[in-house]
Structure formats: structure tokens, C-alpha cells
C-alpha positions in Angstrom: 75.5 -109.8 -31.9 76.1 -108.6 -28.4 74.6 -111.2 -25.7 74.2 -107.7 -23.2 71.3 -108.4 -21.0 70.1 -105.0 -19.4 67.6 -106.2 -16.3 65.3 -102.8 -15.6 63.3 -104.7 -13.1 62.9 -107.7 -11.2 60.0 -108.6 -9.1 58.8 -111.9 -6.7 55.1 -112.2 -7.8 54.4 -115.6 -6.2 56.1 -117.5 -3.5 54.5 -120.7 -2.4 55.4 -124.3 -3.6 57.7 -122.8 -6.1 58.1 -119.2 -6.9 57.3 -117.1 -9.9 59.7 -113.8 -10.8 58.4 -110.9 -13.0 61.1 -109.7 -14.9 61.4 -106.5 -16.8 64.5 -106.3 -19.4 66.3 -105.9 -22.6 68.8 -107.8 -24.3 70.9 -107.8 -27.2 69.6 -108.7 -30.9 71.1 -110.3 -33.5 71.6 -107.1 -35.9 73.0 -105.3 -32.9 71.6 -102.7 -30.4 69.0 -104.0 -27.6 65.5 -105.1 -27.9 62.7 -103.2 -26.5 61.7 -104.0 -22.4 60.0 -107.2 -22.0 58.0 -108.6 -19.3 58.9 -111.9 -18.6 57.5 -114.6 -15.9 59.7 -117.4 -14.6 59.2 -120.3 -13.1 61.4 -120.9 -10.4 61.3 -124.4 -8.6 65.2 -125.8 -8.3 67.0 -128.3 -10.3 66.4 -131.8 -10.9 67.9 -135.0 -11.7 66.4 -138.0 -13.0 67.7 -141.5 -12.9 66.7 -144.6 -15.3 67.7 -148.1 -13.0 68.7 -150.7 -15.7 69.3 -154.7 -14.7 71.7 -155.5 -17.6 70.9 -158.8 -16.3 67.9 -159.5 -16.9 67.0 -156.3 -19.3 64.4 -154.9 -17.2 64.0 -151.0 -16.6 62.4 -149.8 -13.4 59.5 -147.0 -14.1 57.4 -145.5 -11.1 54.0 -144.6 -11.8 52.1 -141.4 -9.9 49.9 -138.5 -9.5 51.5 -135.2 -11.7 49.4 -132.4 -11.3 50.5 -131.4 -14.6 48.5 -133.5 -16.6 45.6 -133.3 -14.9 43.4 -132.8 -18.2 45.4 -134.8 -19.9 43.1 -137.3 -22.3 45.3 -140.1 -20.9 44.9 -139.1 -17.0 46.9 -137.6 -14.3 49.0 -140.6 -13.4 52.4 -141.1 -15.4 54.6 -143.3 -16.0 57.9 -141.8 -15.0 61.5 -142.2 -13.8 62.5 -141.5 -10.5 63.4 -138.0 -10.4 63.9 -135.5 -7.4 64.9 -131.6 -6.7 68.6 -131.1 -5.5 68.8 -129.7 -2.3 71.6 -127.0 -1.1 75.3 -128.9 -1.2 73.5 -131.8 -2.7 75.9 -134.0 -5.4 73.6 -134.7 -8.3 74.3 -138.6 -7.9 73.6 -138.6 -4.3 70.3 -136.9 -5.0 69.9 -139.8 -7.8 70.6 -142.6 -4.9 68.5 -140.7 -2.3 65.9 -140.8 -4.8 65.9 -144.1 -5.8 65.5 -145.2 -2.3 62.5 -143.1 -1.5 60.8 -143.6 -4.5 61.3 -147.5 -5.4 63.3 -148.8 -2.6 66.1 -149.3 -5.3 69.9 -149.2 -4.6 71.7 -147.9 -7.3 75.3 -149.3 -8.2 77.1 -147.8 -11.2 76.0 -144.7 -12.6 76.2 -143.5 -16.1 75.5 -139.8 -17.0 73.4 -139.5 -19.9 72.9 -136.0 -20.4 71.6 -132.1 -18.8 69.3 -130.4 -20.4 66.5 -127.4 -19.6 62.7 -128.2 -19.1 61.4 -125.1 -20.3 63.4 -122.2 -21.2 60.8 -120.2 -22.3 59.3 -119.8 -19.2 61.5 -122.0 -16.5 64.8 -122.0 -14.8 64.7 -125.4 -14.6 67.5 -127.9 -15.6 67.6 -131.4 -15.1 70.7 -133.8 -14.8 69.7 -137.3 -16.1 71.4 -140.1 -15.5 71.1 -144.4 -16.1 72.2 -146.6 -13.3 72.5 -150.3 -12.8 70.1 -152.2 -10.2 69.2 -155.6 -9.1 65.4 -155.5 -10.1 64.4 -158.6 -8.1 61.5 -158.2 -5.8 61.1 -154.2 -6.7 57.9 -154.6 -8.6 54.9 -153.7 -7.4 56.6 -151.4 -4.6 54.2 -148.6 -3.4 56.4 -145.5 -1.8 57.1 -141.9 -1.3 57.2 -139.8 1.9 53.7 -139.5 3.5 54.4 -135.7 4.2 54.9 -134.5 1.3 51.5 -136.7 -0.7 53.8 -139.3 -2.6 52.0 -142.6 -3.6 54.7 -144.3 -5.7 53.9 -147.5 -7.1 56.8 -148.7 -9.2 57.1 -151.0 -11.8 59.6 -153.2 -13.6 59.3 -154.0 -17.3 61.1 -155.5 -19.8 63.2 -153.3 -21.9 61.2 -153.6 -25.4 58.1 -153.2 -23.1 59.6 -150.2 -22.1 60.0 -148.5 -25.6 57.1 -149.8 -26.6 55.1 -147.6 -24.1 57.3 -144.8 -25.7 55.6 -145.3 -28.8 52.6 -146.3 -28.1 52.1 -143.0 -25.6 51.9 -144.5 -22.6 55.2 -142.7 -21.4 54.5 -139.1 -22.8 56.7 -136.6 -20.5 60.3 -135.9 -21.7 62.3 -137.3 -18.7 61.6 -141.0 -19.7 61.5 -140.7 -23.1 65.2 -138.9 -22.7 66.3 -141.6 -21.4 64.9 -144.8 -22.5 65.9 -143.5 -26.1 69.5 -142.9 -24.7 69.6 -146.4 -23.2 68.4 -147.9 -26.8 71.4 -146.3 -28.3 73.7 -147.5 -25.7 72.5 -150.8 -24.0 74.6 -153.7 -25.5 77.4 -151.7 -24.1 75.5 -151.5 -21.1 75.0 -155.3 -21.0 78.5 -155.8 -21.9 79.9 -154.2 -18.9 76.8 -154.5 -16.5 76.2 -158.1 -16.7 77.5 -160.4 -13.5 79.6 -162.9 -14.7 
């Protein structure tokens, strides 16, 4: 197979919040020679990374709870139970963007960080990638926190749960985007070595 991509056009159909790019192409196929053109849309709106803040100590997880015009007809409502998250800006580290974050959103400072994994959003239809990462907090006196930048319409209220509460919102659907999910099912598979090395002495 040859992974040729021919791009016969490329067009900006939509620049506001994000952006949206018509694109008009061929690429290769699997029993050789090129497809025929296809139209294609993408989403264009940055990359992200999301962080997870873990106290080892006293196995709590902090989650932020807010408005996502995304699930606005969702059965269960548009406010989610989330991680913090955020867009990298130009020159941005992906960890600085995860501290930065952390601050705005929940008034949490992160210590160690432990990268969990990158993955794409939506590549059927989105540039999109996210870094995702778990980090180790202090949780005491961070719940019930509401934050966010005025300017840009965040009302953050965060919370801190037990870890087992945690998952259990997983499966009861109470956390139903893929950014949490991510990565309270990574922290399941690695959290006694977590606790090993996070916990103060």
C-alpha cells in the first residue's frame, strides 16, 4: 500500500472559536493506486492535555464539574464531570500547560507528574490530540472550589472524591466523556505503585 496523500484542494470554511477546513483529496488504498477525491471537513481547535491530580495519601482524585456545550442534549445534562484539561498555547510545554491548568481550574498545585498516554479525540473528523497525564496533589481544602477565568465564561466547581467513588461514577455513567474515563482506568491499573512512591512518609 502506498500511504501517498494527493491534496487537490484546501479551503477555510469557518473561522470563529475554532476553525473548520474543507479539504478536497486522494490518498493511497490498500490494493494500490489512489482513491477517488473526497471532501473532507476538519475540525481544527489546537491540542490539549489533560491532567488527573491523585493524593496517594489519602486516595482521593480531584474531578471538576462544568458547562460542555457538547452535551447539551445529553439525557444526563450539560454539566460533566471532568478532569482538568486545557488547549496548549504556542511554545507551551505540555506539563506547564497541565500546572497552568490546574491552578486556574481547581486552585491545585501539581507535584510529580506521570504521563499516562496521547491519543486523538476524533480522527474522523478532528485534528485534535490530547496529552494526558496523572499528577500528585495535596487535596486538603480543594473541595468545593468554584473557578475559571471570568472572560472566557468558566464556572468551575471542583470536587474531591474517593478513588472507588471515582470509578464508581465510571460505571455507573456519571463520568461519560473519554478524558476521565482514560485516566481513572489508567490510574486503577497503576495506583498501588502510585501509593508506593507518592505516599509521605
Amino acid at each position: 500500500m502506498s500511504h501517498r496523500i494527493e491534496i487537490l484542494d484546501k479551503s477555510v470554511v469557518y473561522d470563529g472559536f475554532f476553525k473548520m477546513i474543507r479539504y478536497r483529496l486522494r490518498h493511497g488504498l490498500f490494493e494500490g493506486g489512489l482513491s477517488a477525491p473526497l471532501t473532507r471537513e476538519l475540525f481544527e481547535r489546537g491540542h490539549s492535555v489533560g491532567v488527573l491530580p491523585y493524593d496517594a495519601d489519602r486516595d482521593e482524585v480531584l474531578l471538576i464539574e462544568q458547562f460542555r456545550i457538547g452535551a447539551l442534549d445529553h439525557p444526563r445534562g450539560a454539566w460533566l464531570m471532568e478532569i482538568v484539561a486545557g488547549i496548549v498555547e504556542p511554545g507551551e510545554r505540555p506539563t506547564d500547560v497541565a500546572r497552568r491548568e490546574a491552578v486556574e481550574e481547581a486552585d491545585c498545585r501539581l507535584q510529580a507528574i506521570e504521563p499516562i498516554c496521547e491519543y486523538l479525540v476524533s480522527p474522523g473528523g478532528t485534528s485534535e490530540s490530547v496529552a494526558l497525564y496523572c499528577a500528585r496533589m495535596d487535596s486538603e481544602g480543594l473541595d468545593g472550589g468554584v473557578h475559571g477565568h471570568d472572560h472566557e465564561g468558566e464556572d468551575i466547581k471542583v470536587h474531591v472524591v474517593p478513588f472507588e467513588e471515582a470509578m464508581d461514577m465510571v460505571e455507573t455513567g456519571i463520568i461519560h466523556s473519554a478524558m476521565p474515563i482514560i485516566a481513572l482506568q489508567w490510574l486503577a491499573l497503576h495506583r498501588d505503585r502510585l501509593r508506593e512512591a507518592w505516599q509521605s512518609d
